[in-house]
C-alpha positions in Angstrom: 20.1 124.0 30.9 23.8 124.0 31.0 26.6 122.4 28.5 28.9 120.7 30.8 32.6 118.7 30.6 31.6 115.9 33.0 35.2 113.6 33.1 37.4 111.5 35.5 40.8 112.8 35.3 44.2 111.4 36.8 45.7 113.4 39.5 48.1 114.7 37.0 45.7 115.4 34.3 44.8 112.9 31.7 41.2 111.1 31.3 42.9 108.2 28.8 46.3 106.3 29.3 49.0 106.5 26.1 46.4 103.3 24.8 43.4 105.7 24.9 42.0 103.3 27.7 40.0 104.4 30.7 40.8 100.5 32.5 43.0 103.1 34.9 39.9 104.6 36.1 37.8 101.1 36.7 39.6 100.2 39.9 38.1 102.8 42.0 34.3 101.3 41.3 31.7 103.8 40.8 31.8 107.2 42.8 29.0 107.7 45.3 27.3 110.7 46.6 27.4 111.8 50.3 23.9 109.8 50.7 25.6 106.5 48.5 23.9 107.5 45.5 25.2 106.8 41.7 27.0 110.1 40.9 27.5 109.1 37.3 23.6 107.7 37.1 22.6 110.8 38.5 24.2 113.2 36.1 23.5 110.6 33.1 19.5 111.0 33.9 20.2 115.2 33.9 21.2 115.0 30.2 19.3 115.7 27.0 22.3 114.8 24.6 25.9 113.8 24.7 28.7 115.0 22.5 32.1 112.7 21.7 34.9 112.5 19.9 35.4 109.7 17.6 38.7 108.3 20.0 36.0 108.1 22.7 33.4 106.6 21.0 35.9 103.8 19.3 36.8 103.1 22.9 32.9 102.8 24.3 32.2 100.7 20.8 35.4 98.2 21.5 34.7 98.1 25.4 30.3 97.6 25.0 31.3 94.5 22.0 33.7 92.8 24.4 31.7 93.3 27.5 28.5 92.5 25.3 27.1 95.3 27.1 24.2 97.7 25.4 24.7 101.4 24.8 23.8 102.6 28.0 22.5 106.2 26.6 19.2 106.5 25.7 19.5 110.4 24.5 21.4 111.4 21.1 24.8 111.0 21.1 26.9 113.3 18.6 30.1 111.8 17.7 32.5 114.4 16.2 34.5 112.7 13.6 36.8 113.0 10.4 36.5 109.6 9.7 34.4 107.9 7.7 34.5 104.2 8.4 33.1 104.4 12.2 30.8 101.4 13.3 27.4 101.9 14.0 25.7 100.7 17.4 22.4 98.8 17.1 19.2 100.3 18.9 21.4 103.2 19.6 20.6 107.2 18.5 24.4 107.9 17.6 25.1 110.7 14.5 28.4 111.3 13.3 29.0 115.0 12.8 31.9 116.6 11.0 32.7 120.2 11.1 32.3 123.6 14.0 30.6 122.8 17.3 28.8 125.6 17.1 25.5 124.5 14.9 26.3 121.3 16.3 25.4 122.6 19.8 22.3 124.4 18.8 20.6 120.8 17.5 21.8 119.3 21.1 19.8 122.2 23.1 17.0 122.0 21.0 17.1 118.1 21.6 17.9 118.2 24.9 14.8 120.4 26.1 15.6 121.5 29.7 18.2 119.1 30.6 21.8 119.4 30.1 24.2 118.9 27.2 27.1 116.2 28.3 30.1 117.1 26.5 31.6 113.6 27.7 35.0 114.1 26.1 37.9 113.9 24.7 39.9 116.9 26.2 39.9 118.7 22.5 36.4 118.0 22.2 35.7 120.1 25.8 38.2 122.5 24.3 36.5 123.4 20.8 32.8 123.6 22.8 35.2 125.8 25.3 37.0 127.9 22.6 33.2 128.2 21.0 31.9 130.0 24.5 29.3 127.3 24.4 31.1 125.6 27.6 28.9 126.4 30.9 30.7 124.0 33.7 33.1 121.3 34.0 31.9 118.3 36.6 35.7 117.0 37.1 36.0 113.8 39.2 39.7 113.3 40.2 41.3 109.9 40.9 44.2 109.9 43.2 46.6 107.9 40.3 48.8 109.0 37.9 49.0 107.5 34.8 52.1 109.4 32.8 50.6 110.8 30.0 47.8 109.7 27.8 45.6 111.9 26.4 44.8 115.2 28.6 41.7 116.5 30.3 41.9 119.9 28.7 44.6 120.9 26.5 43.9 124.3 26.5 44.8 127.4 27.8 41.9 129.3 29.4 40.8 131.7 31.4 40.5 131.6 35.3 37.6 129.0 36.0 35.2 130.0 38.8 35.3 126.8 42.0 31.8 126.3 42.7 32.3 123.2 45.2 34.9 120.7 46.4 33.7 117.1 47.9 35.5 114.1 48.7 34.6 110.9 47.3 35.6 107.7 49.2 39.1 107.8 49.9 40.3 108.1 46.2 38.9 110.7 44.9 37.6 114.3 45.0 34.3 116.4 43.0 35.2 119.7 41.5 32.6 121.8 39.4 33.9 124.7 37.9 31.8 127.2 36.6 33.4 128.3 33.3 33.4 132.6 32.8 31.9 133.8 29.6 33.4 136.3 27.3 
């Protein structure tokens, strides 16, 4: 079981555009593994439990009502918030948390049995689960775009990250998987 920062990122770093949109991203379809499997369904079927920021989960809430889409997760989703007016999903296990990652994290691996935590993002999400030590990997899909600015992938500084593999995917787009060092 590992806690992991699985995001798409613009060649020059940011996973949402200056209107917190990922519409950047959708123009390279979905990434395929070297045998032309689903990348994201694969990884989405190793998780237990996902944790998000409220940004994130606004954007996922606007994007599933216009689409008229479901929620596509059918683990518990944590959605770390200040707010208090968030909308609720129908049909979907969502809880709004407020406060430290850290207990937080402990309900997620209790719920999430042998399978993995998704910390799906934002960037200062990743960074408080990082900043926690609770951060095992980051799965880091980068687009060959750049966006300008937006909101970035990790806005952290942190300690030297360990490469564990390099792929291409299609011919827009590379796999890296860092394994993160523990204190």
């Amino acid at each position: 079981m590992k806690t992991i920062y699985f995001a798409a990122t613009s060649l020059d770093g940011f996973i949402a555009d200056k209107n917190n949109s990922l519409e950047w991203l959708f123009q390279f379809g979905e990434p395929e593994g070297d045998g032309g499997e689903n990348i994201i369904q694969n990884f989405v079927d190793s998780i237990g439990s996902i944790a998000m920021g409220s940004t994130t989960y606004l954007w996922l809430y606007d994007y599933l009502s216009k689409s008229k889409e479901p929620w596509p997760y059918k683990v518990p989703s944590f959605v770390f918030t200040s707010r208090s007016d968030l909308p609720s999903i129908p049909n979907a296990d969502v809880r709004f948390v407020k406060g430290d990652v850290v207990p937080v994290h402990r309900k997620m691996v209790e719920l999430s049995g042998s399978k993995n935590v998704w910390v799906m993002g934002g960037g200062e999400l990743a960074g408080k689960f990082y900043d926690a030590n609770l951060l095992d990997e980051l799965q880091l899909h980068v687009a060959s775009v750049t966006i300008g600015g937006g909101a970035p992938l990790f806005p952290r500084y942190s300690r030297p990250l360990v490469l564990k593999s390099v792929k291409q995917r299609g011919t827009g787009g590379v796999e890296l998987i860092y394994q993160v060092q523990k204190l």
